[in-house]
N, C-alpha and C positions, 0 to 999 in steps of 0.2 A: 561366534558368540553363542554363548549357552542360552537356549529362553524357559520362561518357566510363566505361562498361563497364569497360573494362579495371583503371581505377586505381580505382574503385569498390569493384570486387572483393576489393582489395589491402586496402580500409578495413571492408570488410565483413570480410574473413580476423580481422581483430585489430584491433576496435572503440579500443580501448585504445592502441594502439602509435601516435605522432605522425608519423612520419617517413612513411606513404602519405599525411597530410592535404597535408604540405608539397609532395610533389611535385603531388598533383591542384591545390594552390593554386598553382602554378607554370605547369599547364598552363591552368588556368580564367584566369588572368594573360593568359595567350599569348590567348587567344580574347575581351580584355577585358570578363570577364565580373566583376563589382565583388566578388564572393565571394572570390575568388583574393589579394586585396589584404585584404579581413577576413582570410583565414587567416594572411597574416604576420602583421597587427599583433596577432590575441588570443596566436599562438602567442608572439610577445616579450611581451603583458602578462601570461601563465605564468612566465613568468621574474622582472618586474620590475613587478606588478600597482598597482603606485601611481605610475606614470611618467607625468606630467601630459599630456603629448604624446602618448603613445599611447591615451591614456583621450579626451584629445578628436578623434583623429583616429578609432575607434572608434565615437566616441558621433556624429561627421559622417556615417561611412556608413551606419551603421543611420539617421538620419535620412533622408538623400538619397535612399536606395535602400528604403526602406520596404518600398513594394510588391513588390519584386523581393524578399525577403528573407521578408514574411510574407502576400505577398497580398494583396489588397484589405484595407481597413479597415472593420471591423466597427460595425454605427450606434453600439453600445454604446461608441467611443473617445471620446465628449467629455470631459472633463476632470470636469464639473458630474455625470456619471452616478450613481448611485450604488454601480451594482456597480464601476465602473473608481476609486470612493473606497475600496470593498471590496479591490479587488484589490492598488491602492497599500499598502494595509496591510498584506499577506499577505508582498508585497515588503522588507518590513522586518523579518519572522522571520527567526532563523538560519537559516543555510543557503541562502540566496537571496540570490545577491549583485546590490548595486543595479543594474549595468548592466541587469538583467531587463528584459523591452520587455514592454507590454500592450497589448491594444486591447482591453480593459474586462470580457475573458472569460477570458486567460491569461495567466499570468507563465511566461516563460523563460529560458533559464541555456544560453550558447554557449560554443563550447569548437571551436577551430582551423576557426571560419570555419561552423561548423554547430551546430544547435540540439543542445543535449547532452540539457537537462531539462525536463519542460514540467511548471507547475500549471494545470489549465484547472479552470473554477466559472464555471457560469452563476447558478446562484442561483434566486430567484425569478424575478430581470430578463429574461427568455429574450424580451421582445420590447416594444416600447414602450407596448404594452396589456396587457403579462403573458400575453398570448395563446399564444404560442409556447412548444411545450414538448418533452419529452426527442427526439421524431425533427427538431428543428429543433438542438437542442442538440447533439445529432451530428453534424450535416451542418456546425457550425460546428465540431464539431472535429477530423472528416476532414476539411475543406478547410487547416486548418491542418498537418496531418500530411499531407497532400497535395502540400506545397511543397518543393520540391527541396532547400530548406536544410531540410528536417527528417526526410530520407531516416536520416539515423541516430541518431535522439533513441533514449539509451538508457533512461531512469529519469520516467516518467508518473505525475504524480498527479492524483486526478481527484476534486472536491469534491463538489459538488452539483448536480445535474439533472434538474430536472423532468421529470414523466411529464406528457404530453398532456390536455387536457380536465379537468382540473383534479386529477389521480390524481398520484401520490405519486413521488419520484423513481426512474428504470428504469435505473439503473446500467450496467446492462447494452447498452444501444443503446450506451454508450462502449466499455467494453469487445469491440464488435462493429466500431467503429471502427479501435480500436488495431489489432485481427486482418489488418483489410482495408488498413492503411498499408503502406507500403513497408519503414518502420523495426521493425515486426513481426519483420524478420528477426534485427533485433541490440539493442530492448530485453531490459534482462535485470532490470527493476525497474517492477512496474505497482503501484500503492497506491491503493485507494479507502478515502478520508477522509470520507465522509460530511458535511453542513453542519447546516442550522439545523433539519431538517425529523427529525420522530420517528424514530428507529432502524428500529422497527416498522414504517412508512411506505413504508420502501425497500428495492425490487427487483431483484434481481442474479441474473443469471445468466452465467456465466462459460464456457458450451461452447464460443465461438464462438473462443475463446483456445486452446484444444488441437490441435495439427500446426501450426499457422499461427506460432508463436514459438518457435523452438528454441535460441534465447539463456537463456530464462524462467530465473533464480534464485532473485526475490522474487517473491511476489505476496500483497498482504492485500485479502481480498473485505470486505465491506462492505453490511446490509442485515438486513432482517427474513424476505423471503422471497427465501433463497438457493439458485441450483443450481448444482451443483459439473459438471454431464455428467461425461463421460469422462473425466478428465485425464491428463494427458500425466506423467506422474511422475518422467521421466528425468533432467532437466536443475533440478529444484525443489531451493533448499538453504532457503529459508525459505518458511512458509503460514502466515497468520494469516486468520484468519474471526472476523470481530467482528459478533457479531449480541446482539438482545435475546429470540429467540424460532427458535435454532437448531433445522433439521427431524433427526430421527434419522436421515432416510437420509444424510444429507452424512455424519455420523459413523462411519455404518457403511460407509460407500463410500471414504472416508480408512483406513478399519482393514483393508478386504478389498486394497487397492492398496499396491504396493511400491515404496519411497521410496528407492532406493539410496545417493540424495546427500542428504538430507534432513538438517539438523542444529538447526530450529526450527520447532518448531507451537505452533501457539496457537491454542486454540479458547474462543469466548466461547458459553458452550452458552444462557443464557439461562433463559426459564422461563414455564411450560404458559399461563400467563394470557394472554400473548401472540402465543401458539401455539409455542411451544417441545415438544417431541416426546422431546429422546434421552435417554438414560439411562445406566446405570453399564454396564448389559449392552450396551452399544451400542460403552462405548470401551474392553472388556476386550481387542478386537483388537491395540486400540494398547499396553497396557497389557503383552501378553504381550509385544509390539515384533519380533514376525518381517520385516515386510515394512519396518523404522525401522532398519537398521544402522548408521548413522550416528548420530541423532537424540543429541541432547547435552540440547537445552532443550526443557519442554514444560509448557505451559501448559495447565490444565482451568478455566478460571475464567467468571466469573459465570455459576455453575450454581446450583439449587435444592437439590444434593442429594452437597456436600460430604462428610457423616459420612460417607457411601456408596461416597464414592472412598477415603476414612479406613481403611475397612474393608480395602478390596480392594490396596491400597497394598503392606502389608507381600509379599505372595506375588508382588508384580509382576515377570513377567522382566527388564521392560526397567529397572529400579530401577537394579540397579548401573552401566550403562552411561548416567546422565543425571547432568549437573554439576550440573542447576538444574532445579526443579520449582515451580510458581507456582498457588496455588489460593485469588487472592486474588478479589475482588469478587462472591463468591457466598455460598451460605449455609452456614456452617462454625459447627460447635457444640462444646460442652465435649465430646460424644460424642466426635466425631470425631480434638478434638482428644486423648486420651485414649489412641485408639491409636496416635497420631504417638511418643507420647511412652514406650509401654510399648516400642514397637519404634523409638528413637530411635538404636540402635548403628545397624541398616541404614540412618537415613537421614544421619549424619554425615558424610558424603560430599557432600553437596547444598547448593543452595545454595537455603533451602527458604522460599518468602513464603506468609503466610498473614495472614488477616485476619476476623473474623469476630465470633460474638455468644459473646465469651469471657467468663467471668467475671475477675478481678485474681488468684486465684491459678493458674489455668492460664496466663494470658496469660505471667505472670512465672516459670510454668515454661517455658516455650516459648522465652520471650529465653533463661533461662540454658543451653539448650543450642543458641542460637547462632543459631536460627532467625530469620527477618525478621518481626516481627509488630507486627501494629495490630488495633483494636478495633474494629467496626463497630456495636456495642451491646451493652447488657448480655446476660447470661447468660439473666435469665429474664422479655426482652425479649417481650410475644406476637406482635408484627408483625414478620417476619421480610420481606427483599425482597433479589433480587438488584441490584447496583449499576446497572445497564443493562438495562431490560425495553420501554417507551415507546419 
């Protein structure tokens, strides 16, 4: 593929805005280079997405020009593979509309002649003997983000990837990937969705993401053994950390950091069996919400020690400035629920889920002031367990 600086620039300015795509497909036209010709036709199937003619002259170049488009073909494209059976399926969730192309590792989503969104999952399959693992699973997916048609893929999601030698998946060598692409500059959506392998199992660390993406909006980490480094906290309007065995220092390193755009967290705290660490004094930071001026939605959930945030709830600064509070999939008792409800004027404002080991007359006090609730077991249930720990 042809590049040209100049009009690159123009798409990098305003990820968003069509009219730089149109002119660089104009110029890539002039130098015939086949991308230039993808950009008119996805740009009219924006307009007219079921237009039979434009869908097979689309689904002709992406054929013809394969390689030019995503690189060599990966051994995993044959049809019979299993993960490329895996990935066909993934392509049939919403949101993923069928033109997606695989080669048996990833599904993608284009948008004016360039990759817009990408799912990549290796899976178990990382190599025809299963040999191959998360530093080979990277390397197949910087080569992919390597390719001049993916110079501006905004929104990554990234399933499953083994760790080496037979160790549990390393999230993180993606993550390290994404940093070192080109399109780093103007993702503004990274999501690690985790696959088949125990929550517990997998390892993330997400430093390698800080200075290197100053688009960054979203990002949900994903993992049992997570590190947060430094973050970049400027440009973040949504955080989600979904673990089953959250370390106390992420919690307290989110609570000492100042979120100015921030308007969603969500934090899956987990629990001690798993090596879960944090605690209520851990997220009173967040709780007071100095460094959260924005923060609208927030999430404390599958934690051990619901009653505990129950308690500390009522005096919370940041209480009146949140639409919506969620303290569902952890351990939440009549305790707790108890002083939701003596101090129920402060929380009528919210838009308040909970779930837990209620007995039927709290649970049904709880609906009638409006609250979102479900029952995860009886009241005087002895085995208690967060929803996500393994």
């Amino acid at each position: 593929m042809y590049t040209n600086p100049t009009l690159e620039a123009a798409i990098l300015a305003d990820p968003s805005d069509e009219a730089p795509y149109l002119v660089y497909g104009d110029w890539l036209q002039q130098q015939g280079d086949p991308t230039g010709e993808l950009v008119t036709v996805q740009h009219a199937l924006a307009t007219d997405p079921e237009d039979p003619d434009l869908l097979k002259l689309e689904a002709e170049l992406m054929e013809r020009y394969a390689e030019h488009f995503f690189g060599p073909a990966h051994p995993f494209s044959e049809h019979d593979h299993p993960l490329r059976q895996e990935v066909d399926r993934w392509r049939r969730q919403p949101g993923w509309p069928a033109i997606g192309w695989c080669f048996g590792y990833a599904l993608t989503n284009w948008r004016n002649g360039f990759l817009h969104s990408l799912f990549f999952d290796t899976g178990f399959y990382c190599g025809p003997d299963n040999s191959q693992g998360g530093e080979a699973a990277a390397e197949i997916l910087s080569g992919l983000l390597g390719q001049p048609s993916a110079r501006f893929v905004q929104e990554i999601v990234v399933g499953e990837i083994w760790g080496d030698d037979g160790e549990g998946p390393e999230l993180g060598r993606a993550l390290a990937a994404i940093a070192a692409a080109p399109c780093a500059r103007v993702v503004h959506t990274i999501r690690l969705v985790g696959g088949d392998h125990d929550i517990s199992g997998v390892s993330c660390d997400a430093s390698a993401l800080w200075g290197r993406c100053p688009a960054l909006e979203e990002l949900t980490l994903y993992g049992g053994q997570i590190q947060l480094g430094e973050p970049d906290t400027s440009t973040l309007r949504r955080l989600a950390i979904h673990s089953g065995s959250l370390d106390g220092e992420v919690v307290r390193r989110i609570g000492a950091a100042r979120w100015p755009r921030l308007q969603r967290l969500e934090l899956w705290l987990g629990c001690e069996e798993y090596g879960g660490s944090s605690s209520v004094a851990d997220l009173m930071p967040i709780l007071q919400g100095e460094g959260f001026p924005e923060l609208r939605w927030l999430g404390l959930m599958n934690g051990e020690f619901g009653d505990e945030i129950c308690r500390v709830l009522p005096s919370a600064a940041i209480l009146p400035q949140l639409e919506a509070l969620d303290l569902t999939m952890g351990i939440l008792t009549d305790a707790g629920a108890r002083v939701l409800i003596e101090h129920a004027d402060q929380l009528s404002h919210l838009e308040l889920s909970l779930d837990g080991y209620f007995s039927d007359e709290i649970a049904d006090t709880l609906r009638g002031l409006g609250f979102r609730v479900s029952v995860r077991g009886d009241a005087d249930e002895e085995y208690r367990y967060t929803e996500v720990g393994e």
